[in-house]
NUVEXMAR-655193 format. One record per atom (N, C-alpha, C): residue in one letter; atom name; x, z, y. Coordinates in steps of 0.02 Angstrom, whole numbers, always signed. Each point is the difference from the previous one (the first is absolute). Layout:
<node r="a" a="CA" u="X" w="Z" v="Y"/>
...
***
This chain:
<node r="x" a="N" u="-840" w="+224" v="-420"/>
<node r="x" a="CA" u="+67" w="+28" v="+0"/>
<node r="x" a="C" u="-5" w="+77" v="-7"/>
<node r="x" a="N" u="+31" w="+35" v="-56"/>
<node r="x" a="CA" u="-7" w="+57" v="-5"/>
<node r="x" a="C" u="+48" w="+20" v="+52"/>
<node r="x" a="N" u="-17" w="+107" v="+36"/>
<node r="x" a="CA" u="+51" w="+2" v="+18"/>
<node r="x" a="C" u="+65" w="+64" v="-28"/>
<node r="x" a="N" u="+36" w="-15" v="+42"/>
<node r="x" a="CA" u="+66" w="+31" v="-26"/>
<node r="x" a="C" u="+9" w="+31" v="+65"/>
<node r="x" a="N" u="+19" w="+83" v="-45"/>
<node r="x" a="CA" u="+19" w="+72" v="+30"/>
<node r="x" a="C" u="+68" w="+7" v="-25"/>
<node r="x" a="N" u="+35" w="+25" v="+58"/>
<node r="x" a="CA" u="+37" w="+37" v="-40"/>
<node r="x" a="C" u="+30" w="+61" v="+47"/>
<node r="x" a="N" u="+44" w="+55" v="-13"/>
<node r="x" a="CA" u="+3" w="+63" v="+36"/>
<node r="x" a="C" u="+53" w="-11" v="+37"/>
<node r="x" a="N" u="+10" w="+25" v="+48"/>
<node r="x" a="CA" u="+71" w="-2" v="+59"/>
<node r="x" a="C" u="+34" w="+50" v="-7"/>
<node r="x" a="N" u="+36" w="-6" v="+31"/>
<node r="x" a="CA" u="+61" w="+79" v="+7"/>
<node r="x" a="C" u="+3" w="+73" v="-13"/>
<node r="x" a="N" u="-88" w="-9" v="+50"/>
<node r="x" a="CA" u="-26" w="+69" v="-6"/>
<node r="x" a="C" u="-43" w="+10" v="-41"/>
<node r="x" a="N" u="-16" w="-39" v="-50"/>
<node r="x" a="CA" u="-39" w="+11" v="-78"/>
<node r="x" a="C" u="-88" w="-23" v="+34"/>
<node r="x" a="N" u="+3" w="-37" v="+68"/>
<node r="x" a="CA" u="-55" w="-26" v="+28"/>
<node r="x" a="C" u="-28" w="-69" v="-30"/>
<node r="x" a="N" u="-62" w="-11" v="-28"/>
<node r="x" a="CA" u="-25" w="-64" v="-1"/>
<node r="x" a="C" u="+11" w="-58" v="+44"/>
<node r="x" a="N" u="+15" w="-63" v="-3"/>
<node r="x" a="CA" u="+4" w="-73" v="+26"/>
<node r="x" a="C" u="-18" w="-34" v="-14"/>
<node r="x" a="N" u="-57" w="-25" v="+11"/>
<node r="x" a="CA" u="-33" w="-75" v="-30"/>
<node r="x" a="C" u="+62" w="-66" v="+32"/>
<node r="x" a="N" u="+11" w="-26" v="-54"/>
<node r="x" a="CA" u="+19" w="-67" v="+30"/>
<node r="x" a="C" u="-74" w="-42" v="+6"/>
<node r="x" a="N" u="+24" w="-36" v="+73"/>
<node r="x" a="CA" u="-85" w="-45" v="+6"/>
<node r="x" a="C" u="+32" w="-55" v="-36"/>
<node r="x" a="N" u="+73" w="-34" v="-1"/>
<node r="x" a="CA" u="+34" w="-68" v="+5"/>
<node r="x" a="C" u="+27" w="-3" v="-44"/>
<node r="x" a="N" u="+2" w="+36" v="-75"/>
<node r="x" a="CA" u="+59" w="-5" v="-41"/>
<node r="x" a="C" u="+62" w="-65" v="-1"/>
<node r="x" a="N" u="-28" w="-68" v="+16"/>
<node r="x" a="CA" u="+43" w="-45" v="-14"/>
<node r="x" a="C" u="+55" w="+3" v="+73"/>
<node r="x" a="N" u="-28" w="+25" v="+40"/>
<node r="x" a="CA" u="+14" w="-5" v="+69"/>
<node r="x" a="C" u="+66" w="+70" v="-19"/>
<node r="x" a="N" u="-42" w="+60" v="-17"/>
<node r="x" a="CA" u="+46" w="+62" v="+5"/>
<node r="x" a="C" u="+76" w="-39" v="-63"/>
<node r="x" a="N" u="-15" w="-5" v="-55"/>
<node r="x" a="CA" u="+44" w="-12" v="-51"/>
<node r="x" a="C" u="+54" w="-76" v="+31"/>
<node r="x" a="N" u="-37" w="-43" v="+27"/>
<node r="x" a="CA" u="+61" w="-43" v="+44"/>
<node r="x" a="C" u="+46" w="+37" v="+42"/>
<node r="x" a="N" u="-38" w="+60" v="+38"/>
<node r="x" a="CA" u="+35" w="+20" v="+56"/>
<node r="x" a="C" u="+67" w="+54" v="-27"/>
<node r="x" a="N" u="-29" w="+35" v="-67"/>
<node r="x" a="CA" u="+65" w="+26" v="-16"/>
<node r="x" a="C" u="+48" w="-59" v="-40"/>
<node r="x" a="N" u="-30" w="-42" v="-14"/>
<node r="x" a="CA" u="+46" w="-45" v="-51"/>
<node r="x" a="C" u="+61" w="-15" v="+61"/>
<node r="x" a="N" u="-28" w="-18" v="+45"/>
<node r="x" a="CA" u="+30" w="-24" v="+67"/>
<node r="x" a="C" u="+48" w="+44" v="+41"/>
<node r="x" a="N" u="-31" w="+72" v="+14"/>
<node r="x" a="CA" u="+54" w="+44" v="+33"/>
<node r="x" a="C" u="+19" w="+58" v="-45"/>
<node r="x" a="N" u="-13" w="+20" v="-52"/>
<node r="x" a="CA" u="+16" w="+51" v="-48"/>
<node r="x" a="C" u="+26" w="-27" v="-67"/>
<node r="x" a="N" u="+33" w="-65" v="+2"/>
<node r="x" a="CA" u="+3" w="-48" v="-106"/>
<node r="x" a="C" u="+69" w="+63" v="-22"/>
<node r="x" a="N" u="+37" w="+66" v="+27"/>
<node r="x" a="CA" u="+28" w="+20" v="-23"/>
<node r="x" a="C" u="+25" w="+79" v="+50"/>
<node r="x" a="N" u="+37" w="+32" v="-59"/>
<node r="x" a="CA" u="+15" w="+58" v="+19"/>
<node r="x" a="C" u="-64" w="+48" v="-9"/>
<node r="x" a="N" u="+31" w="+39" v="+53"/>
<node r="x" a="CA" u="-64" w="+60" v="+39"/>
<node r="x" a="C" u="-6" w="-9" v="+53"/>
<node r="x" a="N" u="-64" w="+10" v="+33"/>
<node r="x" a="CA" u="-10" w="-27" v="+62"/>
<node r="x" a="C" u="-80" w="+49" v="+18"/>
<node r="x" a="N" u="-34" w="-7" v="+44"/>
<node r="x" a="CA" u="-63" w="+22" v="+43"/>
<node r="x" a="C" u="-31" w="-43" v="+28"/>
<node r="x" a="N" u="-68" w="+8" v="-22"/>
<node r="x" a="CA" u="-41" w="-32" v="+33"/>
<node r="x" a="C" u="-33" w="+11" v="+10"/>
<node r="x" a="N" u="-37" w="-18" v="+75"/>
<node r="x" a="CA" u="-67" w="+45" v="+45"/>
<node r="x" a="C" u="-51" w="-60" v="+0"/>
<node r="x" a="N" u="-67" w="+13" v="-2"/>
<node r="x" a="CA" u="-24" w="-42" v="-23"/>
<node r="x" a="C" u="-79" w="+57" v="+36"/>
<node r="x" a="N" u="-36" w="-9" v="+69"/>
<node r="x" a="CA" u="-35" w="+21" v="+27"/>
<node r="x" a="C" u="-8" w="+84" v="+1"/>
<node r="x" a="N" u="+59" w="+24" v="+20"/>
<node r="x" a="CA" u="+30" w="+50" v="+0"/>
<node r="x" a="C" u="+11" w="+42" v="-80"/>
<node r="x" a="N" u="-13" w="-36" v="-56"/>
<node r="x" a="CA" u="+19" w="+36" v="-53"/>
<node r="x" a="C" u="+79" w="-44" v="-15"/>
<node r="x" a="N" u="+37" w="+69" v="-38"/>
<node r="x" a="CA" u="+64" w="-47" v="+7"/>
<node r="x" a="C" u="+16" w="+21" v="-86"/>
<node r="x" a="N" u="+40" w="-58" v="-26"/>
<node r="x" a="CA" u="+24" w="-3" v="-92"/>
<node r="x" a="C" u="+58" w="+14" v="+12"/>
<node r="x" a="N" u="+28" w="+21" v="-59"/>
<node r="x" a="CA" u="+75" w="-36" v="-20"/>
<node r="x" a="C" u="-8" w="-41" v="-47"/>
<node r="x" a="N" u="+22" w="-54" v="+16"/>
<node r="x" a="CA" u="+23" w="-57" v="-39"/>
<node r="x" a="C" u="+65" w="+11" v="-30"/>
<node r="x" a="N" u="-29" w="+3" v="-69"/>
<node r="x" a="CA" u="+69" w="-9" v="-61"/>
<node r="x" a="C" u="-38" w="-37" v="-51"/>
<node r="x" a="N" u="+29" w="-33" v="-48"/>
<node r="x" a="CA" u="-6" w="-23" v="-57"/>
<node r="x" a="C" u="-48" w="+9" v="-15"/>
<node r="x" a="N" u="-19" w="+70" v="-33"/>
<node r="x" a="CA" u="-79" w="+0" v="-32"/>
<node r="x" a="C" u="-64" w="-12" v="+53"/>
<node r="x" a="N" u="+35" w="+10" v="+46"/>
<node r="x" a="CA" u="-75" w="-20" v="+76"/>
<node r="x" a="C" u="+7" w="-68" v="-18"/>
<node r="x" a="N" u="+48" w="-57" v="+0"/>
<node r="x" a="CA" u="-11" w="-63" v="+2"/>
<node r="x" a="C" u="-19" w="-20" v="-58"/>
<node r="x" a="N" u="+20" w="+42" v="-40"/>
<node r="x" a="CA" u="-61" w="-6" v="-77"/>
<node r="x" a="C" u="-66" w="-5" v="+5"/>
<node r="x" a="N" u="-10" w="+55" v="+27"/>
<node r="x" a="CA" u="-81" w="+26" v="+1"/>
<node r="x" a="C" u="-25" w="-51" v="+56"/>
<node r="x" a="N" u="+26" w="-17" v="+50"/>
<node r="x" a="CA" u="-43" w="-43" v="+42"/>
<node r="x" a="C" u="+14" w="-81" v="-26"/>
<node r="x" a="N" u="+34" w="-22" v="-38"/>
<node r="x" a="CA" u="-5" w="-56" v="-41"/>
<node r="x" a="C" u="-41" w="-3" v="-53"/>
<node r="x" a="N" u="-10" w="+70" v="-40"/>
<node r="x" a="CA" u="-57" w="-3" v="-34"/>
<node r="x" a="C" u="-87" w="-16" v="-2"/>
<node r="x" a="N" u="+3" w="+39" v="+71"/>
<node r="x" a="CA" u="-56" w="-3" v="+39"/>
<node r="x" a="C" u="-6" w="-60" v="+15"/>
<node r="x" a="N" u="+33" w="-26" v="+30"/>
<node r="x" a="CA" u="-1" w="-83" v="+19"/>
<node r="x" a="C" u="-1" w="-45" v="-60"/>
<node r="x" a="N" u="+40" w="+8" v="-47"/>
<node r="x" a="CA" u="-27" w="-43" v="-42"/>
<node r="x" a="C" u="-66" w="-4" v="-31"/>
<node r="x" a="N" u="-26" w="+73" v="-3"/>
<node r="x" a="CA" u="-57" w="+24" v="-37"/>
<node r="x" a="C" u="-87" w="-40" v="+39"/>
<node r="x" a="N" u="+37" w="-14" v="+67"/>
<node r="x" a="CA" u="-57" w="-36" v="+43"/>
<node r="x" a="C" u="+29" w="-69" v="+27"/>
<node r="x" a="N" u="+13" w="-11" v="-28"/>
<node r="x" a="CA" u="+19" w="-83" v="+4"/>
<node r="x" a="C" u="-39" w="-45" v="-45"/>
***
Protein backbone atom coordinates (compact mmCIF):
# COMPACT_ATOMS: atom_id res chain seq x y z
CA UNK A 1 0.00 0.00 0.00
CA UNK A 2 1.54 3.12 -1.10
CA UNK A 3 1.32 6.08 1.17
CA UNK A 4 -0.67 9.20 0.94
CA UNK A 5 0.41 12.79 2.20
CA UNK A 6 -1.25 15.45 2.06
CA UNK A 7 -0.79 19.23 3.70
CA UNK A 8 -3.17 20.70 6.48
CA UNK A 9 -4.16 24.14 7.21
CA UNK A 10 -0.92 25.20 8.12
CA UNK A 11 0.80 24.04 4.80
CA UNK A 12 2.10 20.97 7.36
CA UNK A 13 2.63 17.37 6.03
CA UNK A 14 0.01 14.33 7.03
CA UNK A 15 0.50 10.96 6.24
CA UNK A 16 -2.73 9.20 6.07
CA UNK A 17 -1.84 5.62 7.67
CA UNK A 18 -5.79 4.44 6.66
CA UNK A 19 -6.77 5.99 3.47
CA UNK A 20 -9.93 3.78 3.14
CA UNK A 21 -10.66 4.41 6.77
CA UNK A 22 -9.80 8.45 6.42
CA UNK A 23 -11.93 8.76 2.87
CA UNK A 24 -15.08 6.72 4.59
CA UNK A 25 -14.80 9.03 7.45
CA UNK A 26 -15.19 12.18 5.38
CA UNK A 27 -17.64 10.47 3.01
CA UNK A 28 -19.57 9.98 6.32
CA UNK A 29 -19.24 13.36 8.28
CA UNK A 30 -18.07 15.93 5.58
CA UNK A 31 -20.32 14.37 1.91
CA UNK A 32 -21.01 18.34 1.69
CA UNK A 33 -20.59 22.01 2.09
CA UNK A 34 -17.52 23.39 4.06
CA UNK A 35 -16.65 21.96 7.03
CA UNK A 36 -13.13 21.10 9.35
CA UNK A 37 -11.51 18.45 10.11
CA UNK A 38 -8.96 17.54 12.87
CA UNK A 39 -7.44 14.54 12.34
CA UNK A 40 -4.35 14.02 15.18
CA UNK A 41 -4.12 17.54 15.80
CA UNK A 42 -3.70 18.61 12.09
CA UNK A 43 -6.91 20.18 11.00
CA UNK A 44 -8.40 20.53 6.82
CA UNK A 45 -11.06 22.28 5.36
CA UNK A 46 -13.17 20.15 3.70
CA UNK A 47 -14.67 21.50 0.45
CA UNK A 48 -15.16 19.91 -2.81
CA UNK A 49 -11.72 19.80 -4.17
CA UNK A 50 -10.45 18.17 -0.64
CA UNK A 51 -13.12 15.44 -1.29
CA UNK A 52 -11.69 15.26 -4.70
CA UNK A 53 -8.28 14.88 -3.81
CA UNK A 54 -8.93 12.41 -1.02
CA UNK A 55 -11.15 10.25 -3.40
CA UNK A 56 -8.48 10.33 -5.74
CA UNK A 57 -6.04 9.09 -3.45
CA UNK A 58 -8.34 6.44 -2.47
CA UNK A 59 -9.15 5.34 -5.59
CA UNK A 60 -5.54 5.44 -6.73
CA UNK A 61 -4.89 2.63 -3.83
CA UNK A 62 -7.62 0.51 -4.08
Amino acid sequence: MAISRIKDNNGYDYVITNIETFYQHIQDYHSSGTSIHEENGHYFTVDDAFRSKIKTLYQNQS
